[in-house]
C-alpha positions in Angstrom: 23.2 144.1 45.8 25.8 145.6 48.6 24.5 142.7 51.4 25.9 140.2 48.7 29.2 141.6 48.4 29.3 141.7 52.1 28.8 138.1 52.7 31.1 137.3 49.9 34.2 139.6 51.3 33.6 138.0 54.6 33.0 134.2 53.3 37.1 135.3 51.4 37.9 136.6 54.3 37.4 133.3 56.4 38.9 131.3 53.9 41.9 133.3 53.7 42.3 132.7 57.5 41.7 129.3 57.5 44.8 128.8 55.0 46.8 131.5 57.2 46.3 128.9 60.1 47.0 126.1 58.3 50.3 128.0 57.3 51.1 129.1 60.7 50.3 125.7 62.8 50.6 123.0 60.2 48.2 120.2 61.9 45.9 121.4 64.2 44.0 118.1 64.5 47.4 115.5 63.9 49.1 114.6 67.6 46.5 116.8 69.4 48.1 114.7 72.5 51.7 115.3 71.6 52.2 111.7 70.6 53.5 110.8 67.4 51.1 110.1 64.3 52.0 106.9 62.3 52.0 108.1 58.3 50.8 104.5 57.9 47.5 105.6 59.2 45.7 107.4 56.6 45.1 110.2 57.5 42.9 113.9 56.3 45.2 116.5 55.2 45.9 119.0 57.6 44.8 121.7 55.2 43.0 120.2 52.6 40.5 122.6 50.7 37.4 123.7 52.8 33.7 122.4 52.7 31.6 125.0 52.5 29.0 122.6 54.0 31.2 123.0 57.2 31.2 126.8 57.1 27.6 128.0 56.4 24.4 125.4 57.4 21.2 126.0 55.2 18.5 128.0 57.0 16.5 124.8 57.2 18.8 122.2 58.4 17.3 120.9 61.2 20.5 119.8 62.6 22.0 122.6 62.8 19.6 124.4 64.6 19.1 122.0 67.2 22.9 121.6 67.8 25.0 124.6 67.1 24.6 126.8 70.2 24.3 125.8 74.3 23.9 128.8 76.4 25.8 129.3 79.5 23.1 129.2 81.7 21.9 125.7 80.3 25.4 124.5 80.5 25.1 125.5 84.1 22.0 123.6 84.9 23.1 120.3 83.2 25.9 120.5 85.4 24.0 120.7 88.4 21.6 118.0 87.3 24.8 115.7 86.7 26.0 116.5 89.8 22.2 115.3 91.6 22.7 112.7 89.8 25.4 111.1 91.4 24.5 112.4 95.0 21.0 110.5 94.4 22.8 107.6 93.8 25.5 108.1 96.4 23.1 108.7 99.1 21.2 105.7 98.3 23.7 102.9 98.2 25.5 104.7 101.6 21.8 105.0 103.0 20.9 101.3 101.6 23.5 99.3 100.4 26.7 99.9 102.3 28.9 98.5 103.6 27.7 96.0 101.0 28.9 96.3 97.1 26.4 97.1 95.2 23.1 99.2 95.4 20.0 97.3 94.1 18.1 100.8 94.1 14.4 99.5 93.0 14.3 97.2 96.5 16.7 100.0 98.1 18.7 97.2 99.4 22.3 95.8 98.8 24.2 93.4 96.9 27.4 91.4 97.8 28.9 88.2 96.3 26.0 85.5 95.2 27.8 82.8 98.1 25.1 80.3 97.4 26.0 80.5 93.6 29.5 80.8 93.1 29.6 80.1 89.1 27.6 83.3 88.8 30.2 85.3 87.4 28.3 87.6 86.4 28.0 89.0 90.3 31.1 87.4 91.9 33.3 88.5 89.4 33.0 91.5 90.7 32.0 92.0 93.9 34.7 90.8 96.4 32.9 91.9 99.8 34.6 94.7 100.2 32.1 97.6 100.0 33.2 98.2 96.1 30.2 100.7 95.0 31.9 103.2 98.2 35.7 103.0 96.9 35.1 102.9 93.2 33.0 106.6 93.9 35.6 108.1 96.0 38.1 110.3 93.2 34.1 111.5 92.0 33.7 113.1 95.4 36.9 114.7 94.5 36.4 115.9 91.5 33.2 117.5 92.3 35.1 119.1 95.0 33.0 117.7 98.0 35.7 117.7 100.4 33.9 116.7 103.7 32.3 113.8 101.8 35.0 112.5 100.4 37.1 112.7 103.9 34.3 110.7 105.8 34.1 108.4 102.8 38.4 108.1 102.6 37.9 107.4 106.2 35.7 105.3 106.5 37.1 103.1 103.8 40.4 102.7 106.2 38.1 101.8 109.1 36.1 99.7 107.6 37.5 97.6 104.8 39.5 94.8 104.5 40.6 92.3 101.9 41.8 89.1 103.6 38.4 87.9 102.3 37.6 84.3 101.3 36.1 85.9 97.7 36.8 84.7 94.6 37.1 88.1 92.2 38.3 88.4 88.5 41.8 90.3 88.4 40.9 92.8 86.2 37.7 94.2 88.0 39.5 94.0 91.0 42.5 95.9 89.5 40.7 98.5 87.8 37.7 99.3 90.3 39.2 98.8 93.1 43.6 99.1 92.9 42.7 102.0 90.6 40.4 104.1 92.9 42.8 103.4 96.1 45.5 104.7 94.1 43.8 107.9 92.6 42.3 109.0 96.0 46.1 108.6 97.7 47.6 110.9 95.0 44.5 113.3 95.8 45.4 113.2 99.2 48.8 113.7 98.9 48.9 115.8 96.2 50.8 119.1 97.2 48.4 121.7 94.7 45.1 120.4 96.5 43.8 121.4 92.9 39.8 120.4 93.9 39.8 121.8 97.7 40.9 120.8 100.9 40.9 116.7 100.3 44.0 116.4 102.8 43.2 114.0 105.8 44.4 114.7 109.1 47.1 112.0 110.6 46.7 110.6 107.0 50.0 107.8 106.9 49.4 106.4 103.3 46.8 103.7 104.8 45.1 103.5 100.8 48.2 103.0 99.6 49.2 100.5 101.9 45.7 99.0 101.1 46.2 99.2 97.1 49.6 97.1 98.3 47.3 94.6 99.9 45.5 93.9 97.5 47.6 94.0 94.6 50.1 91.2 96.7 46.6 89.4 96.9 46.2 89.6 93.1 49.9 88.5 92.1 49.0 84.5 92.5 47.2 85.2 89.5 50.9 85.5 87.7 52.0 82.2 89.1 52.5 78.9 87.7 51.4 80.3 84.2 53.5 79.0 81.1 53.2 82.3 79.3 52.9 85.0 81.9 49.6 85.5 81.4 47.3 85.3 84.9 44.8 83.2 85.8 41.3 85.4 85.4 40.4 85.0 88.5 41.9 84.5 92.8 40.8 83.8 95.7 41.7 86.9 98.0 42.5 84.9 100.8 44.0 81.4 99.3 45.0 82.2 96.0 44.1 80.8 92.6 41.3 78.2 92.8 41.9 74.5 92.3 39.8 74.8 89.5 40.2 77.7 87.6 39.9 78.6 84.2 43.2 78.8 81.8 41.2 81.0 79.7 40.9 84.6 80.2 40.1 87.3 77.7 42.6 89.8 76.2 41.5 92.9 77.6 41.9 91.4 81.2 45.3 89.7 80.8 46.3 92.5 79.3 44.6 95.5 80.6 46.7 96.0 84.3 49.8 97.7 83.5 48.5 101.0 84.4 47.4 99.9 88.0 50.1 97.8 88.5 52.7 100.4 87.4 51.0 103.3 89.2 51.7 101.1 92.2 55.1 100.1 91.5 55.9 103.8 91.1 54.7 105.1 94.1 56.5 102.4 96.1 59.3 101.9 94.4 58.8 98.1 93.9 59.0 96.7 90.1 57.6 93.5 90.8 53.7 94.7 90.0 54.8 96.6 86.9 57.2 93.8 85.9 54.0 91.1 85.9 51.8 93.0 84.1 54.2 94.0 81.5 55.3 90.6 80.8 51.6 89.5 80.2 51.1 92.3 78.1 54.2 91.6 75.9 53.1 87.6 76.1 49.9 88.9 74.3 51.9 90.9 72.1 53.7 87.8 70.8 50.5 86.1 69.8 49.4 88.6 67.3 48.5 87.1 63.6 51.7 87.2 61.5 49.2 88.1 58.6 47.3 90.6 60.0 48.7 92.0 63.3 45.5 91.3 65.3 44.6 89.5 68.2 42.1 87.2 69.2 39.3 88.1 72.1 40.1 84.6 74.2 44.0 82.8 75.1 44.3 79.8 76.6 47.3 81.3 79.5 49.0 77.9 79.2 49.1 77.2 75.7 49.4 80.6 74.0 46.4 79.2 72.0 43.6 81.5 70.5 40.7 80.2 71.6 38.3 83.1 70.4 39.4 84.2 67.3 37.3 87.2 67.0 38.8 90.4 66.6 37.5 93.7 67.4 37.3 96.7 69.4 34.5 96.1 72.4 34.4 92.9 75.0 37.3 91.0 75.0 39.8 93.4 73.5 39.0 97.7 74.3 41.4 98.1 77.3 44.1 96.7 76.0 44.3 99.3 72.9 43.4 101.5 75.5 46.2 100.9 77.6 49.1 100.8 75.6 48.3 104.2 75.1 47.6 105.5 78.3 50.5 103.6 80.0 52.8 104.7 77.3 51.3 108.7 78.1 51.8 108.2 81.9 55.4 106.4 82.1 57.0 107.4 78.5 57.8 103.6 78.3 58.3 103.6 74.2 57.6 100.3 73.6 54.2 100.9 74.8 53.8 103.2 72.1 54.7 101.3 69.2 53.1 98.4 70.3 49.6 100.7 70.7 50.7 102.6 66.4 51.5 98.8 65.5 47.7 97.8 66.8 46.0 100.8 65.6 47.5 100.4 61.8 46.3 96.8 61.8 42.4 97.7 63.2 42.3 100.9 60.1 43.5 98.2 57.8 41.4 95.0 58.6 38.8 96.4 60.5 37.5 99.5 59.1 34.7 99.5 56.5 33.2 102.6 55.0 34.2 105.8 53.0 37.5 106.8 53.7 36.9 109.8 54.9 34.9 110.7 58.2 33.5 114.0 56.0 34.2 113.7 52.7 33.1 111.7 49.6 30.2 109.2 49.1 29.4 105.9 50.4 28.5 104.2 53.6 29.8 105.9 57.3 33.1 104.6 58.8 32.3 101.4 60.6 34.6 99.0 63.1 33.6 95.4 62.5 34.3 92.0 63.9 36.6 90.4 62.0 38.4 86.7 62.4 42.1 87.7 63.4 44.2 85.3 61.1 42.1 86.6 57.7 40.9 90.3 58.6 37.1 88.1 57.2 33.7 89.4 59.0 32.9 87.0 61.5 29.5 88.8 62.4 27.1 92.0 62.2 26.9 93.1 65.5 29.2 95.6 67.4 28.8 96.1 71.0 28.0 99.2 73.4 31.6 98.7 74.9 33.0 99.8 71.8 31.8 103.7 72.5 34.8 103.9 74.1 36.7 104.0 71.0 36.4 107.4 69.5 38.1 108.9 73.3 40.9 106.8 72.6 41.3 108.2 69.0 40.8 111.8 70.4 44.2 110.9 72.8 45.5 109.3 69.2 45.2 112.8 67.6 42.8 111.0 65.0 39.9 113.2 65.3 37.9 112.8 62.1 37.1 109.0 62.5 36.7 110.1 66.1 33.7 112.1 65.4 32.2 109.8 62.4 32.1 106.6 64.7 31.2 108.6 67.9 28.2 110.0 65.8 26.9 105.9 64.7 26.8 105.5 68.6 24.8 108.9 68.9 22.3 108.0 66.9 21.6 104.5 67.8 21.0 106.2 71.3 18.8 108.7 69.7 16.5 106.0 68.8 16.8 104.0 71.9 17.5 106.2 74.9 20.5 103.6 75.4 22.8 101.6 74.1 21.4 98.2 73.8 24.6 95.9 74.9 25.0 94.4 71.2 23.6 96.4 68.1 23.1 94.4 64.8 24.4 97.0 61.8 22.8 95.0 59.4 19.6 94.3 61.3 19.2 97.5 62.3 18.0 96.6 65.7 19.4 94.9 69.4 21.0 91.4 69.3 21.7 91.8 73.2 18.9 94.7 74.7 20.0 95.6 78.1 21.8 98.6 79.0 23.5 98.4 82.5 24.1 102.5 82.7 27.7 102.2 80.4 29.7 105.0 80.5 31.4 104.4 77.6 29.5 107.1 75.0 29.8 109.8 77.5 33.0 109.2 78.2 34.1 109.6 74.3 31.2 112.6 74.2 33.2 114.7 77.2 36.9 113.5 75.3 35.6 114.9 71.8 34.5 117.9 73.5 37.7 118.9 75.4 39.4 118.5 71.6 36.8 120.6 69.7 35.1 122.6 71.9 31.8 122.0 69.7 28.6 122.7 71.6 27.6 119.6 69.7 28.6 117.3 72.3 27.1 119.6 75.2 23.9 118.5 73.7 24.7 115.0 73.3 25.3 115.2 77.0 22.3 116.6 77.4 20.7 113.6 76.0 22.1 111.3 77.7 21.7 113.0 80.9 17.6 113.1 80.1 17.1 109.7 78.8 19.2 108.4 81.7 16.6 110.6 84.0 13.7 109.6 82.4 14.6 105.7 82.0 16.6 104.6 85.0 15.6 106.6 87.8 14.1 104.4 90.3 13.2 105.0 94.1 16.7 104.4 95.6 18.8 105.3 92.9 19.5 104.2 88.6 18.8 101.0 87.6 20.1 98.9 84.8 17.4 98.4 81.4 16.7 94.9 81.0 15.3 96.1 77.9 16.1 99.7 75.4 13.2 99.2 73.6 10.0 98.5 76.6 12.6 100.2 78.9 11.7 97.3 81.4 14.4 97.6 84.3 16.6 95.3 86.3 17.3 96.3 90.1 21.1 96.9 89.5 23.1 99.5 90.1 26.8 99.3 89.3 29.6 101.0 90.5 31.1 102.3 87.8 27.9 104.5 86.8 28.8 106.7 89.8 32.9 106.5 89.3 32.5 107.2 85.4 28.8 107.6 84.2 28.3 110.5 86.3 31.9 111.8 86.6 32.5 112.0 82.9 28.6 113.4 82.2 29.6 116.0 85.2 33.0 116.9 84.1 31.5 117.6 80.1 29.2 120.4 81.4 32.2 121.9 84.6 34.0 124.3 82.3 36.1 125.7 85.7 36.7 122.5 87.0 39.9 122.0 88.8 40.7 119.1 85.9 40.1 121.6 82.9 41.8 124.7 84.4 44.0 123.9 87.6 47.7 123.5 85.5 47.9 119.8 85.9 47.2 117.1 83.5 45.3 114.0 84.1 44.4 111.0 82.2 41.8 108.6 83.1 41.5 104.9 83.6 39.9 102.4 82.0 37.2 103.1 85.1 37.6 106.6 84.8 39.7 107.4 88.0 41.7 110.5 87.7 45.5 110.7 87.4 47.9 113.4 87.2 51.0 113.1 85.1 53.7 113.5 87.7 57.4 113.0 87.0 57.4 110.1 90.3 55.2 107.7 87.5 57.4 108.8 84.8 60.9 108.0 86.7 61.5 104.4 87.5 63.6 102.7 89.7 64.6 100.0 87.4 65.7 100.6 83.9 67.3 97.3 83.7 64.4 95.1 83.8 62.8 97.0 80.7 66.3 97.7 78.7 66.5 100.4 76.3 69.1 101.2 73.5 70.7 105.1 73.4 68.8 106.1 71.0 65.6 105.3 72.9 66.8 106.4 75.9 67.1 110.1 74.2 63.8 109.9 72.6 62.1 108.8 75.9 64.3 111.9 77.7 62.3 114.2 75.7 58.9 112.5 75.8 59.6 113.1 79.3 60.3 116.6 79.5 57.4 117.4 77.5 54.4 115.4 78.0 51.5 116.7 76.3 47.9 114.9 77.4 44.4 115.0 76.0 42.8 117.3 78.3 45.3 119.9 77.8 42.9 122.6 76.5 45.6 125.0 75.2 46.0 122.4 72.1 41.9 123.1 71.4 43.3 126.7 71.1 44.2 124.9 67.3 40.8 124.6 66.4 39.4 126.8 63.6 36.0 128.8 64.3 34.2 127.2 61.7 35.0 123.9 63.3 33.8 124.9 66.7 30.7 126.5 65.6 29.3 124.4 62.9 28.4 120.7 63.3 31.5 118.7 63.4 29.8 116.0 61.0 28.1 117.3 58.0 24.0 117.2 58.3 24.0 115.0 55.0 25.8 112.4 56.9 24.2 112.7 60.4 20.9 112.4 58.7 22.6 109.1 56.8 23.5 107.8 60.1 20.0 108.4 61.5 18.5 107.0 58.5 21.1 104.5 58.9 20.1 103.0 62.4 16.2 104.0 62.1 15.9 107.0 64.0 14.2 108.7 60.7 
């Protein structure tokens, strides 16, 4: 029949262009943000031979129908409702909660510090009294390009808040909600491009930085009178480090400041922030198993001991991976970066579990696992929701396959649920810990995955997140947490980082023209998702000395400096075959294993 030899010239055809591109631009997934790949890593072949499963989807696969086309105009409409969804909860907590932290939106009341109750950590860790819900939300109003709100909010902020406050806060929240957002909003300000609208403030004089200063000299007792380098977790904004405090403190918040701090020490030309987080980190650094390369999840600061050997890649331990990364992306440091190929070869070695490859071959999905950091042993079957974060930071690693395999487990456990419970037992195939206080974690790796692959895939796994979050947390006065996934009972919280990340990141994934897509710059995001550009006054430092560097790195970092390549740079999609873009980027046979997998079917 002539239709047959049609589809078969055409299917050769394809093919012959997929090895011409392979040919012509060697990896198009490898270093998709211009960082060097480790060959320790194992890693797909560039241009291995096709899957015809990727190419062509059966008439009946359900999965491809569903996923393999978003129009324009529903793209459109997603955006819109992303962006109602942070003005509902903006509104509320400036109509109801401020100047307070936090918005409880089923009483449409606020929340500050728990004074009565000051080993409830779970509130006064972070909230500090210092209207935290209103800063941490200010870079949104940016990026949605609400310029008048986001002048009245700037101002008001100056006006209004101070931090010689007698409240105890954890370092890291404070650092990243707070330092981070002060700092974003001042390089908005200042920023020269005005890429998102007029955000310029008039008789502006650097008063948020000059606050980020404040707060971060505020933060620095933390450093002192530690035998390792490490801070204390938590100070007293007004006194210092309690008389009590805990030598403990998790990895991820000893370790997790250096982007902040350095930001900071950048802009003002003083080492002495970047300098104290980059000693804890390299403190931390030292501590890894001999055996294994891992970390631990707890350190005693004076001691150097372990005291929670668990290893893995949610609580405890995400931002650090994270930001060697990032920090080595914005400041070219290079130690940064071998430090972050060191870590990731030692979590594929120790602990990854599953078929090798993401798309390929038989047996059980890729899986991360908690293992015990001196053997590489399980410790447990659960992982947690903070964990989502994970496949963003392998898109920004170039490693995109893995990326989409363990991005798709997350997917479908919140198919089943409408939310990520906060601990999900593989094994039990069901909650250990069920409430869900509106993480932005999935959505951020969703809107990473789809900047790399452009796969309309991820529109609709936005689109689902969006919905359930509609249907399940909308309350009177704004989004509440979910005690529970499964009853969907609710808890009258509303934290600030669903409106400075939640909502941003959901926002941004369906805002093709936005300013951070399509304005010439490149940005990276923090660990709380505030926006910042690459700008050669992060990447130039003042003091070369303290951080020495032989000639040879100094060459290597002169290059990484005159051509910084990011993750959001959508020219590198441009590598992306069609039948990636345009079929599911995880074959139906093993979507449907991970739905089987976590019981959605």
């Amino acid at each position: 029949m002539p239709w047959r030899s049609v589809v078969l010239a055409l299917l050769l055809l394809r093919l012959g262009l997929h090895w011409l591109l392979c040919l012509g631009i060697g990896q198009w997934w490898g270093a998709w943000a211009g960082l060097p790949i480790s060959p320790a890593v194992p890693r797909l072949p560039s241009c291995s031979p096709p899957s015809y499963g990727r190419y062509l989807l059966p008439h009946g696969d359900e999965y491809g129908r569903r996923y393999s086309t978003f129009p324009p105009g529903l793209r459109h409409r997603m955006r819109e409702q992303a962006r109602g969804m942070f003005s509902f909860g903006y509104d509320n907590y400036m109509r109801h909660g401020f100047p307070q932290d936090e918005l409880n939106p089923v009483l449409c009341g606020g929340r500050g510090p728990d004074t009565e109750n000051p080993s409830n950590l779970n509130i006064n860790d972070v909230l500090g009294n210092y209207s935290l819900t209103l800063i941490d939300a200010l870079d949104t109003l940016a990026v949605m390009g609400n310029s008048s709100e986001f002048q009245k909010a700037v101002k008001l902020v100056i006006e209004t808040v101070s931090f010689d406050k007698d409240s105890t806060v954890q370092v890291f929240e404070a650092t990243i909600r707070i330092l981070g957002s002060l700092l974003s909003a001042h390089i908005i300000i200042t920023d020269a491009k005005q890429p998102f609208g007029d955000m310029t403030i008039k008789d502006y004089d650097d008063e948020l930085l000059h606050m980020a200063h404040d707060l971060a000299v505020r933060l620095l007792p933390a450093f002192e009178n530690t035998k390792t380098g490490m801070p204390y977790p938590r100070v007293n904004l007004k006194t210092g480090v309690p008389a009590d405090s805990n030598n403990e403190t998790c990895t991820a918040g000893a370790g997790s400041l250096l982007v902040e701090f350095g930001i900071l020490s950048r802009l003002l030309g003083d080492s002495t922030f970047e300098w104290v987080a980059r000693r804890a980190v390299r403190a931390l650094w030292s501590l890894r198993s001999n055996d294994t390369g891992l970390l631990g999840n707890v350190v005693n600061i004076q001691t150097g001991h372990w005291v929670g050997k668990q290893s893995g890649l949610g609580a405890g331990l995400d931002s650090f991976y994270e930001y060697l990364l990032k920090s080595y992306i914005l400041f070219g440091e290079k130690e940064d970066l071998e430090m972050f190929n060191d870590a990731y070869r030692s979590i594929q070695s120790h602990m990854r579990r599953g078929r090798e490859y993401c798309n390929e071959g038989e047996g059980d999905p890729p899986l991360y696992v908690n293992v015990n950091m001196f053997s590489g042993q399980l410790m447990n079957t659960w992982i947690d929701s903070l964990q989502a974060f994970f496949p963003g930071l392998q898109v920004l690693k170039g490693d995109i396959e893995d990326a989409i395999c363990l991005h798709a487990f997350y997917y479908a456990i919140w198919k089943r649920y409408g939310a990520l419970p906060e601990r999900y037992n593989w094994q039990l195939q069901a909650p250990d810990v069920a409430f869900y206080p509106l993480r932005p974690e999935l959505v951020e790796s969703t809107y990473l995955l789809y900047q790399a692959t452009k796969n309309p895939f991820y529109l609709h796994v936005g689109m689902d997140i969006l919905q359930s979050l509609e249907n399940h947390t909308k309350v009177k006065c704004g989004y509440a947490t979910l005690h529970h996934v499964i009853d969907k009972s609710i808890e009258d919280r509303m934290e600030s980082f669903f409106l400075s990340e939640t909502c941003k990141y959901l926002y941004l994934l369906f805002d093709e023209e936005n300013p951070v897509h399509k304005s010439g710059n490149k940005y990276i995001f923090t660990t709380e998702g505030h926006i910042v550009p690459l700008d050669k006054r992060l990447r130039d430092s003042l003091w070369q000395d303290i951080f020495p560097e032989d000639e040879e790195e100094e060459e290597s970092i002169a290059n990484i400096r005159q051509n910084p390549r990011v993750a959001n740079s959508s020219s590198n999609c441009n590598r992306v075959p069609d039948e990636r873009r345009y079929s599911l980027p995880l074959k139906s046979i093993y979507m449907r294993q991970l739905d089987q997998m976590v019981g959605v079917i």
